[in-house]
N, C-alpha and C positions, 0 to 999 in steps of 0.2 A: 504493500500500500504506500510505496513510496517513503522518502527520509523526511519528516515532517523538520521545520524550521522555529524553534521554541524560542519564545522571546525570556532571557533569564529574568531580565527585571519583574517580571510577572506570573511567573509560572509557580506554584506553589505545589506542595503535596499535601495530601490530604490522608490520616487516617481514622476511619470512621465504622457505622456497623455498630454489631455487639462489644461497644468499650464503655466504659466509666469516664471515660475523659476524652473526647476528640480531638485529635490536630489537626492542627492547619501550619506548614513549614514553609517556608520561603530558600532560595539558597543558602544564602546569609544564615538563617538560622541553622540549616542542614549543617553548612562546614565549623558552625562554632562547637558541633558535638565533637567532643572525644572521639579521634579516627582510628583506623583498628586495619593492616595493610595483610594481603591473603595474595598468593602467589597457587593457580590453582588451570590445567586443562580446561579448554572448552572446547565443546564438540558442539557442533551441527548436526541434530538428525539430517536434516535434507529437505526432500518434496515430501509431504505428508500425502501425496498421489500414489507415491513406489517406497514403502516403510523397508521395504524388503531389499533395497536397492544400495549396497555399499559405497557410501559417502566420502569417507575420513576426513569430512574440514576439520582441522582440531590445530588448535594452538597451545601454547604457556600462555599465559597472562600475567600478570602484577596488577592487583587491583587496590584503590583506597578508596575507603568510606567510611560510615555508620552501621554496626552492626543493627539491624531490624530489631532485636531482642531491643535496644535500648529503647526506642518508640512504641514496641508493646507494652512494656512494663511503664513507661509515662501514662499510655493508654487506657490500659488494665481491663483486657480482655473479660465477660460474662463467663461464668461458669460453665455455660450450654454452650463456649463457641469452639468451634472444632476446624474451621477452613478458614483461609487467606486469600483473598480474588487481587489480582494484580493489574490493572487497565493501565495502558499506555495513553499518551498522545494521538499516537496515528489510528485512523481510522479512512474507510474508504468502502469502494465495492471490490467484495472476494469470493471468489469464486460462487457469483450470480446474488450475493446476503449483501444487499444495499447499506451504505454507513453504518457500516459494523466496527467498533473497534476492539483492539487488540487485548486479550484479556486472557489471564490464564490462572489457576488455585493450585495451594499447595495446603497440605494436613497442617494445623497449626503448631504441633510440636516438631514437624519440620523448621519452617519459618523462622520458631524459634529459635532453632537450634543452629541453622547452617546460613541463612537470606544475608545478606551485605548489602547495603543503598550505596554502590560503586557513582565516585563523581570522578576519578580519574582511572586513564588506564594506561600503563607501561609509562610511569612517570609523568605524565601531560594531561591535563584537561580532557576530559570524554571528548570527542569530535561529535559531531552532529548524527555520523554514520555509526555511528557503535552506541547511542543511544541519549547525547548531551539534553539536558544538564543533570539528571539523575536516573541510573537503570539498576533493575535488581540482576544481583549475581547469585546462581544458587550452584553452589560448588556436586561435583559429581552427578550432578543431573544434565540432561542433554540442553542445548543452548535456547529453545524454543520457549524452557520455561523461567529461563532470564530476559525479563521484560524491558524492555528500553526504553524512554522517553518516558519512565515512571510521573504519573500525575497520582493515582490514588488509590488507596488499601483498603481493602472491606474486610472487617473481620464477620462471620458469619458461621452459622450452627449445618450448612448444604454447602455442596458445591450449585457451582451457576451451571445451567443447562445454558450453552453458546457453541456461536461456531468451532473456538480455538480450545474446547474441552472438554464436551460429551460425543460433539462431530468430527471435529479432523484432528490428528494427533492421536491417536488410542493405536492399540495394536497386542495380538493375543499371544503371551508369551507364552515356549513350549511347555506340554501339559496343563494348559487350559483354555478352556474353552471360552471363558468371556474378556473381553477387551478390558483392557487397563491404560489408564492416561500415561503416556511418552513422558519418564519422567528420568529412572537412575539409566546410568548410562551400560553399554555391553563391555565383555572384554573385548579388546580390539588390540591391534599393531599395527604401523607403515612401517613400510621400506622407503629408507631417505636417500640411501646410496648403497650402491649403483642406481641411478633411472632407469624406466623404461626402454631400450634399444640403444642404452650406451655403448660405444664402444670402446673397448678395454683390451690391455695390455695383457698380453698372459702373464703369471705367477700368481704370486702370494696376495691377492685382495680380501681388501674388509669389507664386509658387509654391517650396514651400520643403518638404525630403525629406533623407531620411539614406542613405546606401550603404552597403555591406561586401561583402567577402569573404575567403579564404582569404588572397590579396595583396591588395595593392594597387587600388583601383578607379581608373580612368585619365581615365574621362568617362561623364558620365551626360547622358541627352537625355530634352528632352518634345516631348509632343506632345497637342495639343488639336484635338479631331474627327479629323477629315480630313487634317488641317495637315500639311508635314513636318513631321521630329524638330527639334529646337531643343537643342544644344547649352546645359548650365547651367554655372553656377561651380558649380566643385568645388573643395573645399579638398582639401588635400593630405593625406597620413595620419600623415606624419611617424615617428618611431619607435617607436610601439605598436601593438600594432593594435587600435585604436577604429575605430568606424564616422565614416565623410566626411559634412560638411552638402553639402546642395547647394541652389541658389537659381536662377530665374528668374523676369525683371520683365517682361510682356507685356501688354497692351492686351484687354480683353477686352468684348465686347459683347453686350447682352441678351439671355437665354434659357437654355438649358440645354447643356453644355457637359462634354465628356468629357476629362477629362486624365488622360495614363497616364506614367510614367517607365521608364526604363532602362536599366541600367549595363553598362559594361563592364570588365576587369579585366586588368590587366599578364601572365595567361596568355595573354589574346585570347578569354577568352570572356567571350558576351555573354547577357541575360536572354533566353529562350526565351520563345514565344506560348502561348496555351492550353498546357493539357494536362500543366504542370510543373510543381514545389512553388515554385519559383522563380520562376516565368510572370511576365511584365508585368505589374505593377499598373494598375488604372485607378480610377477615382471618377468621377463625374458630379456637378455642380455646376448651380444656379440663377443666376443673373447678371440683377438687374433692374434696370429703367433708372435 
């Protein structure tokens, strides 16, 4: 729905609903809370048309704000209230739902526990395009439910029946049957080097990739052609959740060469074959003598 243009002198947040106390913030009062800095993966599901369809937009970030818990507790949530609705700025027509805007919930002792009101990112001022002048960040959940252009917070006892939350976004994870909102992220990996149809030197090359997920990634394997899997270093994730480098140094000999990766995660699960947003990655590479 486009990158809306938020005038700062004017733009306020609001949170409202089941509280004892409502806000109404301005910037000014936003940045004079006590900031609280989170260095954490973000991933993209994608098109919510093909949930099935392997994406991997995903970055590091460095983000600074307010953590949300501090505005509840000014707030002071009703005893009946159980959900958080996030509305943005932008609104528009999507996908045929007239002036719809951007809206999505999360469980309230999520919110409380992980939500960040991010005003900058990677050391600089939000830009207009990643959400300015204030967007929620919800670490290890997929990027659709970090809201951008944050205008106002509903605390509430239901989720909202809307486009961006009983309609699009859901998807039926293995062994069940009913759909659930696009919310913690999969286990995943890319391959950062080699690219796609590099062409390479024969001998000794590293193979070098990133991991993530909801926890912890525990080990990631490769594997070239046919080969078994091959165990890489994995660094460890330590106490943010950023995404893990992972590295392996292998011998490799002329011709054309298929390398794929694949993590697995301190739940015990592991990347899935074809047919998943998640699936194995693979590339194929040139190797000349």
């Amino acid at each position: 729905m486009g990158v809306p243009q938020v005038d700062a002198a004017t733009w306020s947040l609001t949170v409202e609903g089941l509280v004892a106390h409502p806000l109404r913030l301005d910037l000014e009062a936003l940045h004079a809370l006590p900031a609280t800095r989170l260095t954490a993966f973000h991933e993209c599901f994608g098109s919510p048309f093909a949930p099935d369809v392997p994406v991997r937009a995903v970055a590091n970030v460095r983000w600074l704000g307010v953590p949300l818990a501090r505005l509840l507790d000014d707030a002071a949530p009703h005893a009946d209230a159980a959900h958080l609705w996030f509305e943005g700025v932008d609104h528009g027509t999507f996908r045929g739902t007239p002036d719809v805007r951007y809206l999505k919930d999360l469980p309230l002792e999520t919110a409380y526990r992980d939500v960040l009101l991010a005003y900058a990112m990677n050391g600089a001022p939000l830009e207009p395009v990643h959400g300015f002048p204030v967007r929620a960040v919800v670490p290890r959940m997929f990027g659709t439910n970090s809201v951008k252009w944050l205008r106002r917070i509903v605390v509430s006892d239901t989720r909202p029946d809307h486009l961006f939350t009983t309609q699009l976004y859901n998807r039926r994870q293995p062994g069940s049957e009913r759909p659930q909102p696009v919310r913690e992220v999969d286990v995943n990996s890319l391959l950062v080097a080699p690219r796609e149809e590099d062409d390479l030197a024969a001998g000794v090359l590293e193979v070098r990739g990133r991991a993530w997920s909801v926890t912890e990634v525990v080990a990631v394997e490769i594997a070239v052609d046919e080969g078994p899997w091959e165990t890489a270093r994995l660094d460890a994730r330590g106490p943010e959740p950023t995404w893990q480098r992972f590295t392996l140094s292998r011998r490799f000999a002329p011709g054309r060469h298929r390398i794929r990766c694949r993590a697995h995660d301190r739940a015990g699960r592991v990347q899935p074959g074809p047919g998943s947003r998640n699936s194995v990655q693979e590339i194929v590479v040139q190797v000349r003598a």
